[in-house]
C-alpha positions as CSV (number, residue, x, y, z in Angstrom):
1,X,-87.9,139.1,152.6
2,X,-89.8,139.9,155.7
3,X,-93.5,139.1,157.1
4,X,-95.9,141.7,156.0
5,X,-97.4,142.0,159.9
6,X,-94.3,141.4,162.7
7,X,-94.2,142.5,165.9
8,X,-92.9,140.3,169.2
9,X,-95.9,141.8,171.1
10,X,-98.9,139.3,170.4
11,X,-101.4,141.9,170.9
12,X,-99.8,144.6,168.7
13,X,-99.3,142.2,166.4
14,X,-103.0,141.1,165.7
15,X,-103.7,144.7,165.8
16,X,-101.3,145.0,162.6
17,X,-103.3,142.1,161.3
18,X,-106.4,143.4,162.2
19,X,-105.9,146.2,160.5
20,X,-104.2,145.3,157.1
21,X,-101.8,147.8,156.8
22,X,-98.3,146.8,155.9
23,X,-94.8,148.1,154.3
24,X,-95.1,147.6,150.4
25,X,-91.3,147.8,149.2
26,X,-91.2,150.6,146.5
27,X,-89.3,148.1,144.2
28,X,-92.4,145.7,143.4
29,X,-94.1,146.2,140.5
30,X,-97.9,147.2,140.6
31,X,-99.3,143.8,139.2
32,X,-97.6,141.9,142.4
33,X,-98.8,144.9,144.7
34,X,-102.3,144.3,143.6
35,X,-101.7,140.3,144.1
36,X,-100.4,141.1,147.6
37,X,-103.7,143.4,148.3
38,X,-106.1,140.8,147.6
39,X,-103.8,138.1,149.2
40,X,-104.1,140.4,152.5
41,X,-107.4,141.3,152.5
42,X,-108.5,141.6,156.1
43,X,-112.2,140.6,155.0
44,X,-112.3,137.1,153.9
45,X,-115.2,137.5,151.6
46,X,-113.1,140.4,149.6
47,X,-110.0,138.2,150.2
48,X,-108.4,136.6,146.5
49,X,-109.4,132.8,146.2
50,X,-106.7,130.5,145.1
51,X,-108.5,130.5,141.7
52,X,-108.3,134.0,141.7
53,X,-104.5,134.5,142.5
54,X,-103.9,131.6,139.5
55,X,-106.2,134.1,137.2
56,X,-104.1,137.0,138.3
57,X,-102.0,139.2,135.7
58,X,-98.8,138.0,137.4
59,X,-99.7,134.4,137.1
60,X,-100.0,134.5,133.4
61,X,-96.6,135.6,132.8
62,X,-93.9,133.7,132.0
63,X,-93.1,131.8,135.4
64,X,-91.6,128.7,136.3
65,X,-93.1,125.7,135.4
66,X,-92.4,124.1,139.3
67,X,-95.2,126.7,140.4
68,X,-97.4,124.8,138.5
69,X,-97.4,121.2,139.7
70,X,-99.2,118.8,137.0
71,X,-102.8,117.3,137.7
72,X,-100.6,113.6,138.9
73,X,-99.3,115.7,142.1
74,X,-102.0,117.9,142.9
């Protein structure tokens, strides 16, 4: 994979940030496109909470159970 926001120019790169536009590979499906928006969100109060990206569409399909660490190790 590669970071959504790269660049070895400090400045450019928190511009990139700044700005929230980055490369979405063609390959991804839409449900982990729309995780990844709301993952990026440049404003924090739109930005997905953890609770949020565990409610997502992706989430509730069938995924590996070491994603979900039981209530012991959390």
């Amino acid at each position: 994979g590669t970071l959504p926001f790269d660049d070895e120019h400090v400045p450019t790169l928190f511009r990139k940030i700044k700005s929230g536009i980055f490369p979405i590979p063609e390959y991804l499906n839409k449900s982990v496109v729309s995780l990844l928006c709301n993952m990026l969100q440049v404003d924090p109060m739109k930005r997905a909470s953890i609770e949020d990206v565990k409610k997502h569409d992706w989430f509730q399909k069938e995924l590996p159970e070491y994603l979900f660490p039981s209530p012991v190790e959390q």
